[in-house]
C-alpha positions, 0 to 999 in steps of 0.5 A, spaced: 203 825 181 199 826 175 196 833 174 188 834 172 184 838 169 182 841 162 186 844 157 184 847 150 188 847 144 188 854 140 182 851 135 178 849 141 178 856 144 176 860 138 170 856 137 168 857 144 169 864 143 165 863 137 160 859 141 159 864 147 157 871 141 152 867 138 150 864 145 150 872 146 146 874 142 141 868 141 140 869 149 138 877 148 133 876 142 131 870 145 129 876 152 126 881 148 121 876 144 119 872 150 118 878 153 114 881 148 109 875 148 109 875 156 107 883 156 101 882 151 099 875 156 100 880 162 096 886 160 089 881 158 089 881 166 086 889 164 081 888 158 075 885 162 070 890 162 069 894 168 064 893 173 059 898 174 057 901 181 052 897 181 055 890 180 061 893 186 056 894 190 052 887 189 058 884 191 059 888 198 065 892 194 071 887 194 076 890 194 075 895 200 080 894 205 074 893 210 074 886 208 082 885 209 084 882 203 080 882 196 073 878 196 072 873 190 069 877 183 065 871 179 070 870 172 076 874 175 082 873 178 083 878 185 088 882 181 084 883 174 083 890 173 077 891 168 077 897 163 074 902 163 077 908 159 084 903 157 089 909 161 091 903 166 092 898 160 095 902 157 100 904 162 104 897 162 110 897 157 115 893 156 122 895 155 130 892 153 133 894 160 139 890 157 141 884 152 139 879 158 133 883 161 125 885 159 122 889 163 115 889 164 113 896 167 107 901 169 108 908 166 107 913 173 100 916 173 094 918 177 090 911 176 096 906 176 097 909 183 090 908 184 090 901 183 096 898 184 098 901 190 091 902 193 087 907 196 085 909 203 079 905 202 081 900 196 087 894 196 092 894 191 092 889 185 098 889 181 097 885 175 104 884 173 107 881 179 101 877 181 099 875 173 107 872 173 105 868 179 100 864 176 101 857 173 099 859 166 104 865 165 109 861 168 109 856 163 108 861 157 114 863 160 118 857 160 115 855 153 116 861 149 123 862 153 125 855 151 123 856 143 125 862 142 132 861 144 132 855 139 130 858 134 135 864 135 141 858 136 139 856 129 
């Protein structure tokens, strides 16, 4: 009976060991750049202007959990969050956590808790994980990943 399977000979096995540090390293720059451009889509779902509490009211405030789930706010999407002074805004970053992860995060304050948690009486808009949700960011995402790898492999 024959045998199968594969077998590299010396040369082939130093050009795969070569092959896997430039994957290495175009993957991580890919990461961060991807990243990068993924944390600057995300925090455009915090630079609306902020209604004003005459316009919350009009709309029957839309995100009191009266209504159980955030009402409709004409030119938003439900977990946009307007910008008054710009701490929430400001409080998305984005860090390297490793070569093969960006992470998007929210710095820990009053405010952050406030309007991604909620309150007693306001439901909770995570801009960040529901802003990955949507198809644009999704395919921003695949774009960006795709080209920035190919331009690191070059």
């Amino acid at each position: 009976m024959s045998k199968t399977g594969l077998r590299f000979n010396r040369s082939q096995l130093d050009f795969l060991r070569k092959a896997e540090g430039k994957l290495s390293k175009a993957s991580a720059s890919a990461i961060k750049k991807t990243g990068i451009v993924m944390l600057a889509s995300i925090q455009q779902f915090t630079k609306k202007p902020a209604l004003s509490p005459s316009d919350l009211a009009s709309l029957d405030h839309p995100y009191a959990k009266r209504h159980g789930k955030i009402q409709s706010v004409p030119n938003r999407k439900p977990f946009e969050v307007g910008k008054t002074s710009g701490k929430f805004s400001n409080s998305i970053y984005g860090v390297t956590t490793n070569q093969y992860e960006y992470a998007i995060r929210y710095k820990k304050n009053d405010e952050t808790d406030r309007i991604v948690l909620g309150t007693k009486i306001m439901i909770g808009r995570d801009p960040i994980n529901e802003g990955f949700k949507t198809k644009p960011i999704k395919n921003l995402f695949k774009k960006t990943i795709r080209s920035e790898f190919k331009k690191a492999m070059k």
